[in-house]
C-alpha positions as CSV (number, residue, x, y, z in Angstrom):
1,X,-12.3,16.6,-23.8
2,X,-12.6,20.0,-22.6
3,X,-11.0,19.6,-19.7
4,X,-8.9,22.8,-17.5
5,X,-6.0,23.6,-15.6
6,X,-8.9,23.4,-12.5
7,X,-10.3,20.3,-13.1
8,X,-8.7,17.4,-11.4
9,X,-9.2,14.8,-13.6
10,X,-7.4,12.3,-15.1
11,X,-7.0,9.8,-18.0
12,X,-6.4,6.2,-17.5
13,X,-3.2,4.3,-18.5
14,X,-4.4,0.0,-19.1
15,X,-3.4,-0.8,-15.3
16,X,-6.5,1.6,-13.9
17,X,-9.0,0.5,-16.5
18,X,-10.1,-2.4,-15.1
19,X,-13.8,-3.0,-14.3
20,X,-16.1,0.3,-14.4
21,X,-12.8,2.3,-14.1
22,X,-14.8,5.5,-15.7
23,X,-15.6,8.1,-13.3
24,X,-14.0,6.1,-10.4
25,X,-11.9,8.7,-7.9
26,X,-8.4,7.7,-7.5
27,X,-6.0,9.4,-5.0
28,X,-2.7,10.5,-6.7
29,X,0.2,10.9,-4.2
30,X,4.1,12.1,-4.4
31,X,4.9,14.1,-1.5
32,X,1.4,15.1,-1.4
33,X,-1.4,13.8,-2.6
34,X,-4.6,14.7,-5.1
35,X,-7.5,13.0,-5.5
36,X,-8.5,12.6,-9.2
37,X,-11.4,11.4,-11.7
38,X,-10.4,9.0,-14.2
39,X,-12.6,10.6,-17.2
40,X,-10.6,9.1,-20.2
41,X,-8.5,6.6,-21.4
42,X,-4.8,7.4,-21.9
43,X,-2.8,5.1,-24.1
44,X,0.2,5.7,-22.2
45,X,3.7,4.2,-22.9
46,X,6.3,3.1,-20.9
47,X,9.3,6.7,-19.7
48,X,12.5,5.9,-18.9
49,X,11.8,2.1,-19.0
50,X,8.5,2.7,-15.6
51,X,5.3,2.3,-16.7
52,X,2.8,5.5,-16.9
53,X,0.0,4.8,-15.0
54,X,-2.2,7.9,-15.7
55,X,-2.1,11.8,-17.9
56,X,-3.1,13.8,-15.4
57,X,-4.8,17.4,-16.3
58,X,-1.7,20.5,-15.6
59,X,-3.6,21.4,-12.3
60,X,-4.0,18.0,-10.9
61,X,-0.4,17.9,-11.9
62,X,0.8,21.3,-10.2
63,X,-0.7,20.2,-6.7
64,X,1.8,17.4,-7.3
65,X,5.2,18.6,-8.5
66,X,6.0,21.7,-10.8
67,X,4.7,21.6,-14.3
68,X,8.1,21.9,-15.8
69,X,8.8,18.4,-14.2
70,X,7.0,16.3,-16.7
71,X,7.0,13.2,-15.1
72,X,6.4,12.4,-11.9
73,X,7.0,8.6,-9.9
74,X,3.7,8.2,-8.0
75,X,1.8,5.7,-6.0
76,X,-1.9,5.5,-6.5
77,X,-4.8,4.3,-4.1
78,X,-8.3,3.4,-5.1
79,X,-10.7,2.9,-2.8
């Protein structure tokens, strides 16, 4: 969709699309935290038997965990 390494934004895995999930901010955390725009839908499959919640764009990503990492366990808050 256009989307860069700047834009913290996110696609949607079927347990954040609920409702008018599109454009909704979500805050991302691991040991820090990122707050994110779910712009997409992401049909996401289950990793290592966990669920994957959301893609998220490389720089919402890098404020996160190092790229190289992959995948990342996270919780998720929406207000």
């Amino acid at each position: 969709a256009g989307y860069g390494p700047d834009d913290l934004v996110a696609a949607a895995g079927p347990a954040l699309r609920i409702g008018h999930w599109r454009g909704r901010a979500v805050t991302v955390c691991a040991a820090t935290c990122v707050r994110v725009r779910l712009v997409d839908a992401c049909w996401c499959v289950e990793r290592g038997g966990r669920p994957t919640l959301l893609d998220l764009t490389s720089g919402a990503f890098a404020q996160l965990a190092p790229l190289g990492r992959g995948v990342l366990a996270v919780i998720w808050i929406v207000p």
